[in-house]
C-alpha positions as CSV (number, residue, x, y, z in Angstrom):
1,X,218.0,-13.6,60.1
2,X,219.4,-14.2,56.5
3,X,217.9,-12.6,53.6
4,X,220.4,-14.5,51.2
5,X,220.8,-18.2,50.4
6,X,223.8,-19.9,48.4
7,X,222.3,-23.4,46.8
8,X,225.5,-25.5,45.5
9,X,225.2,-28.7,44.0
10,X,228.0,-31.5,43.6
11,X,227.8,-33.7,40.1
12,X,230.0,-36.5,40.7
13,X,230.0,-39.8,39.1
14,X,232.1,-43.0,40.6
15,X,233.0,-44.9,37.8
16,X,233.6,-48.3,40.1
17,X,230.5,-47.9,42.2
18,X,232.3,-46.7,45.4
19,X,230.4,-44.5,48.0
20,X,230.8,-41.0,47.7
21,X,231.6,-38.5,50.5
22,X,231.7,-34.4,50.3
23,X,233.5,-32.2,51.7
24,X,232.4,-28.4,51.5
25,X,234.6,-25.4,52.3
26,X,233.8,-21.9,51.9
27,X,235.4,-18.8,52.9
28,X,234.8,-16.6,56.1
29,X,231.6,-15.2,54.9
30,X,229.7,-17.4,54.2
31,X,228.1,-20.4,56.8
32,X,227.2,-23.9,56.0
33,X,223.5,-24.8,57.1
34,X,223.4,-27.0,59.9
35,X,226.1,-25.4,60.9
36,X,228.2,-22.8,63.4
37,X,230.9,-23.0,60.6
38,X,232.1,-22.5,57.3
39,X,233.2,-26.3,56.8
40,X,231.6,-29.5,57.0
41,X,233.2,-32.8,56.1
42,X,232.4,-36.1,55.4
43,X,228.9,-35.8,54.2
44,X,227.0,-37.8,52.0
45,X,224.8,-34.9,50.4
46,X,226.0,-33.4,47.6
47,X,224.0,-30.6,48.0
48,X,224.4,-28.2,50.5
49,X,222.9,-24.6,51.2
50,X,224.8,-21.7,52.6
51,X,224.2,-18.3,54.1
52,X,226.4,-14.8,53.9
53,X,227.5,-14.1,57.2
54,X,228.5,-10.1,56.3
55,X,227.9,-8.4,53.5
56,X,229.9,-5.4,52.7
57,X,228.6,-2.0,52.0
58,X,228.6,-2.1,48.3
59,X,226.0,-2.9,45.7
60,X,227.5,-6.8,45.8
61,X,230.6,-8.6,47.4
62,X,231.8,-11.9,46.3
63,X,232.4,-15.2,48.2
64,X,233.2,-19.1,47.1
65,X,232.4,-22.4,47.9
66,X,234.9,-25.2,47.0
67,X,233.5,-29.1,47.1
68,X,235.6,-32.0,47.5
69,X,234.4,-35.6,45.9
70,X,235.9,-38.3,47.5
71,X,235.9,-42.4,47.8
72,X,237.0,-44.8,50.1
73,X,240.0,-45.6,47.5
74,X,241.9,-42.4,47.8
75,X,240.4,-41.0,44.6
76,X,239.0,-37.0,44.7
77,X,238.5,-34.0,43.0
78,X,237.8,-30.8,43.7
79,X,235.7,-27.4,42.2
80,X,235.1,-23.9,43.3
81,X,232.1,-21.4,42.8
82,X,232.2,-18.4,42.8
83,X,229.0,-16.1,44.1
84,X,228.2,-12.7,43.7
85,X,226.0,-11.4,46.6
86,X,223.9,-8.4,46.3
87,X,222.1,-6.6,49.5
């Protein structure tokens, strides 16, 4: 059971209309919904909710997510959040 939820949000624009793909990344502790993992790629949502897998025992621990915007031209960028978790 998770008591905690992680809501990011991508805000990309493609200036030439191409389709847009995510990629989402986070670190060890914390796991992509829909998912045994703490990566998904090629995904057309750019919104994507995630779940602390471990918490340590302190009043809050810290984990990120990092989103990857891509086309089918080669052109990307890339941003990381940072979350503080509290218990």
């Amino acid at each position: 059971m998770y008591y905690n939820s992680l809501i990011s949000v991508c805000v990309a624009i493609e200036l030439d209309d191409d389709t847009l793909v995510y990629d989402w990344i986070t670190d060890g502790r914390v796991r992509i919904k829909g998912t045994d993992s703490h990566w998904l790629f090629h995904t057309s949502a750019n919104t994507h909710v995630s779940y602390p897998t471990e918490i340590v025992d302190a009043p809050a621990d810290t984990c990120w997510v990092q989103t990857i915007a891509r086309d089918v031209r080669g052109g990307s960028n890339a941003g990381v959040v940072f979350f503080i978790v509290r218990q």
